[in-house]
Biotite code that builds the C-alpha atoms (Angstrom):
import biotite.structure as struc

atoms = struc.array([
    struc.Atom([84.683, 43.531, 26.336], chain_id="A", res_id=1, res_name="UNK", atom_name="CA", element="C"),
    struc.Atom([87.261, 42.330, 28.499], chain_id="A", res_id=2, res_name="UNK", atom_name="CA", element="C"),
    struc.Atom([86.397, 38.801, 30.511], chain_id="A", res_id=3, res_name="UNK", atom_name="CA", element="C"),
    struc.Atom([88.768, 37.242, 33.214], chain_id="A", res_id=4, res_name="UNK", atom_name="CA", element="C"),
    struc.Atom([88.359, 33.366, 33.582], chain_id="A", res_id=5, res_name="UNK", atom_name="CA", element="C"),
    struc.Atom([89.967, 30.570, 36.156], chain_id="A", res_id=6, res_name="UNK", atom_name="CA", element="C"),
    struc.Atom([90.709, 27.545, 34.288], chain_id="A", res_id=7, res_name="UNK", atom_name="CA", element="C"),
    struc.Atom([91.646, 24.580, 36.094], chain_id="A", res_id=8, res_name="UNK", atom_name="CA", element="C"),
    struc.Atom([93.486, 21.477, 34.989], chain_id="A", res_id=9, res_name="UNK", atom_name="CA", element="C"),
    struc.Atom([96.691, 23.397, 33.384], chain_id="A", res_id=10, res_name="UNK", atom_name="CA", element="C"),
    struc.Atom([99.802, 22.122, 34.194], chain_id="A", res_id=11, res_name="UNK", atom_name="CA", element="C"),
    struc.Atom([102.830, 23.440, 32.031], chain_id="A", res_id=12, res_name="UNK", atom_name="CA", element="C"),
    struc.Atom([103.630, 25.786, 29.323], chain_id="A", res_id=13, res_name="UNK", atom_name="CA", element="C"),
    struc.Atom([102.255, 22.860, 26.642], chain_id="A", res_id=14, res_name="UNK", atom_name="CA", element="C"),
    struc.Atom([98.427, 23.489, 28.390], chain_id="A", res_id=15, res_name="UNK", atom_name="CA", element="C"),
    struc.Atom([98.397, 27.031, 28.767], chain_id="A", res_id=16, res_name="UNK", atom_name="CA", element="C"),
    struc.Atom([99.052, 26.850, 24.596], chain_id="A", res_id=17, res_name="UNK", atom_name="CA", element="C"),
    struc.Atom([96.448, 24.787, 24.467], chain_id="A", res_id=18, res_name="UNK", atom_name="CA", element="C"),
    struc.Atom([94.112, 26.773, 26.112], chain_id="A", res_id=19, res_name="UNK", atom_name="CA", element="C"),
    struc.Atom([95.151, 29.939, 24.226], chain_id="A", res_id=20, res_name="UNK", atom_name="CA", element="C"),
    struc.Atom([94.956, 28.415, 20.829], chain_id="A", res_id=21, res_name="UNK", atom_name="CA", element="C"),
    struc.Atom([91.381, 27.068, 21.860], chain_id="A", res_id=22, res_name="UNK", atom_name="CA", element="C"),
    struc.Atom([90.231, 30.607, 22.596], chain_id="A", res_id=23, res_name="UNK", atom_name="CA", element="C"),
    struc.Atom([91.969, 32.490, 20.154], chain_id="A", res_id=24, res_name="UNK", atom_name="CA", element="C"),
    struc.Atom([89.581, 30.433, 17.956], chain_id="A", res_id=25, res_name="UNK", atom_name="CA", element="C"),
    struc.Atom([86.388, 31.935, 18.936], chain_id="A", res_id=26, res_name="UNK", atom_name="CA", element="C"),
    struc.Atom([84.865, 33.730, 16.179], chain_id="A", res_id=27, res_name="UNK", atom_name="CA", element="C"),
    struc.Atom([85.119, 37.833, 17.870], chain_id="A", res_id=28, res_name="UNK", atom_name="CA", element="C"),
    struc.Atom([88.013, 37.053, 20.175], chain_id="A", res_id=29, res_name="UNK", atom_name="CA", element="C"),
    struc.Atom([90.617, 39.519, 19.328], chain_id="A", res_id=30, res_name="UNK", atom_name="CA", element="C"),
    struc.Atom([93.328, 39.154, 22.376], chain_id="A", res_id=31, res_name="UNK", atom_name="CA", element="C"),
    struc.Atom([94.120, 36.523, 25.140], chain_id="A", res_id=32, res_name="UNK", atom_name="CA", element="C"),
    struc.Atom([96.166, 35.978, 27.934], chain_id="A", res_id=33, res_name="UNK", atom_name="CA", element="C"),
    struc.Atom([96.932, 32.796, 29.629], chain_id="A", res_id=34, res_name="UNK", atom_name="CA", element="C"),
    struc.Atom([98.382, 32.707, 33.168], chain_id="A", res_id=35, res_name="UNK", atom_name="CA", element="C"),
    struc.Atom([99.750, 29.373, 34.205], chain_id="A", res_id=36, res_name="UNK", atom_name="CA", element="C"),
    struc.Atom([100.066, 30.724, 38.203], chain_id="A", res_id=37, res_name="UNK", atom_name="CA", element="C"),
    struc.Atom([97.185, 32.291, 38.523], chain_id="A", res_id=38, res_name="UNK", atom_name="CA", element="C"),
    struc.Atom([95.448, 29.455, 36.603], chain_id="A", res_id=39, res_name="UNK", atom_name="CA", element="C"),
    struc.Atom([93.536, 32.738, 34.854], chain_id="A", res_id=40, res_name="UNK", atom_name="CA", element="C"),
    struc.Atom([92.834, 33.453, 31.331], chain_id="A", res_id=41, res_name="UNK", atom_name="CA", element="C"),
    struc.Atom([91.684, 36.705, 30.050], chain_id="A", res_id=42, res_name="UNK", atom_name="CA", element="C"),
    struc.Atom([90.173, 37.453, 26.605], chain_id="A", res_id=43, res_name="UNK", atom_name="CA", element="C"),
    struc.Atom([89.446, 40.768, 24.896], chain_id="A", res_id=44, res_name="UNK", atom_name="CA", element="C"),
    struc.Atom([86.370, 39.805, 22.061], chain_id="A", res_id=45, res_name="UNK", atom_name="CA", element="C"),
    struc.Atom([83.148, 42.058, 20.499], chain_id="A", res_id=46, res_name="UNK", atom_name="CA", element="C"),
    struc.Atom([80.167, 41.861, 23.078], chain_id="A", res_id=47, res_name="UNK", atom_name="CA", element="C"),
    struc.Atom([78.601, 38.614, 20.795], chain_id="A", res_id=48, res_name="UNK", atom_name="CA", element="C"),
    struc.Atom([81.296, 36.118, 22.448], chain_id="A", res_id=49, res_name="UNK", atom_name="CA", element="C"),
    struc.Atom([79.000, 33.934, 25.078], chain_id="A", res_id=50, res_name="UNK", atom_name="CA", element="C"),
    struc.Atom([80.390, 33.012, 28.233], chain_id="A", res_id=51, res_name="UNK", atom_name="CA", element="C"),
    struc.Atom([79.029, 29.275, 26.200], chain_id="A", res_id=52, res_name="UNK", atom_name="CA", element="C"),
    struc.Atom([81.183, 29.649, 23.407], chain_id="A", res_id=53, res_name="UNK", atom_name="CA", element="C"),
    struc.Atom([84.246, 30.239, 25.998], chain_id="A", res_id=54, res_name="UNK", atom_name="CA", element="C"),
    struc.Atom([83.300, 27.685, 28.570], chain_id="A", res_id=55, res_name="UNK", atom_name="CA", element="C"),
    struc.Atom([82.652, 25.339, 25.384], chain_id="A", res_id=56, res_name="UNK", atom_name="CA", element="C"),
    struc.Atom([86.153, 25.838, 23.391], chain_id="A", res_id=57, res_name="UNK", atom_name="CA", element="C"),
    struc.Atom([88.130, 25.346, 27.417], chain_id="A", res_id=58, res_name="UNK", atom_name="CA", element="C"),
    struc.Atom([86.452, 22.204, 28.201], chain_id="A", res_id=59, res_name="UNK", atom_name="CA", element="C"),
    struc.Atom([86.544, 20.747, 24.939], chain_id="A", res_id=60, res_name="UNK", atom_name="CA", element="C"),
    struc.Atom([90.506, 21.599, 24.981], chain_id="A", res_id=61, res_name="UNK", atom_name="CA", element="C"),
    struc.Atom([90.064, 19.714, 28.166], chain_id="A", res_id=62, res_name="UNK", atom_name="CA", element="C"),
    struc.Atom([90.160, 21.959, 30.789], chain_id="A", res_id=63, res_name="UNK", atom_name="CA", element="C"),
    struc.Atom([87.712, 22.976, 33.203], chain_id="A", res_id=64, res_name="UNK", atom_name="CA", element="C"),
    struc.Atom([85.896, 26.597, 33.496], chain_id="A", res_id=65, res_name="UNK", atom_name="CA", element="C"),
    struc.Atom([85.857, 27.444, 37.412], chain_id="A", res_id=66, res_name="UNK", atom_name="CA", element="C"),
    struc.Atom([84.296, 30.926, 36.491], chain_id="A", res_id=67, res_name="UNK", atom_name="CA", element="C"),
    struc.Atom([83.861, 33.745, 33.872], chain_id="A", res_id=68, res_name="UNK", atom_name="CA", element="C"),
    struc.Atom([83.562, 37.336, 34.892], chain_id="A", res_id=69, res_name="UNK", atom_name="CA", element="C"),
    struc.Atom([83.320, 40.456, 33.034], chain_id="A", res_id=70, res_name="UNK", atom_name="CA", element="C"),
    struc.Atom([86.020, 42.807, 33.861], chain_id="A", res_id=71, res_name="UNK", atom_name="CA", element="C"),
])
């Protein structure tokens, strides 16, 4: 499963870390991609990653989840 999600609050290289690292943490994620630009990240994970567990792990980085979509 592939999932594209806008992520707002990053600023610089130190926050797009952040958010990577936070997602790279959920149990079934196996590849992200963090965008500072397009203020996007996009995860590759099995199909039992919740769009909870993402929005969870971003906001409790502290950053806020604009949207998750499947892509």
């Amino acid at each position: 499963m592939k999932k594209s999600i806008i992520v707002e609050g990053m600023s610089c290289g130190h926050c797009v870390n952040h958010v990577k690292n936070a997602l790279e943490d959920i149990n079934g994620v196996t590849d992200v991609n963090v965008d500072l630009n397009s203020k996007t990240a996009v995860i590759y994970a099995s199909s039992e990653v919740k769009d909870g567990d993402i929005k969870f792990a971003i906001e409790d980085a502290g950053y806020e989840v604009v949207s998750i979509e499947e892509v």
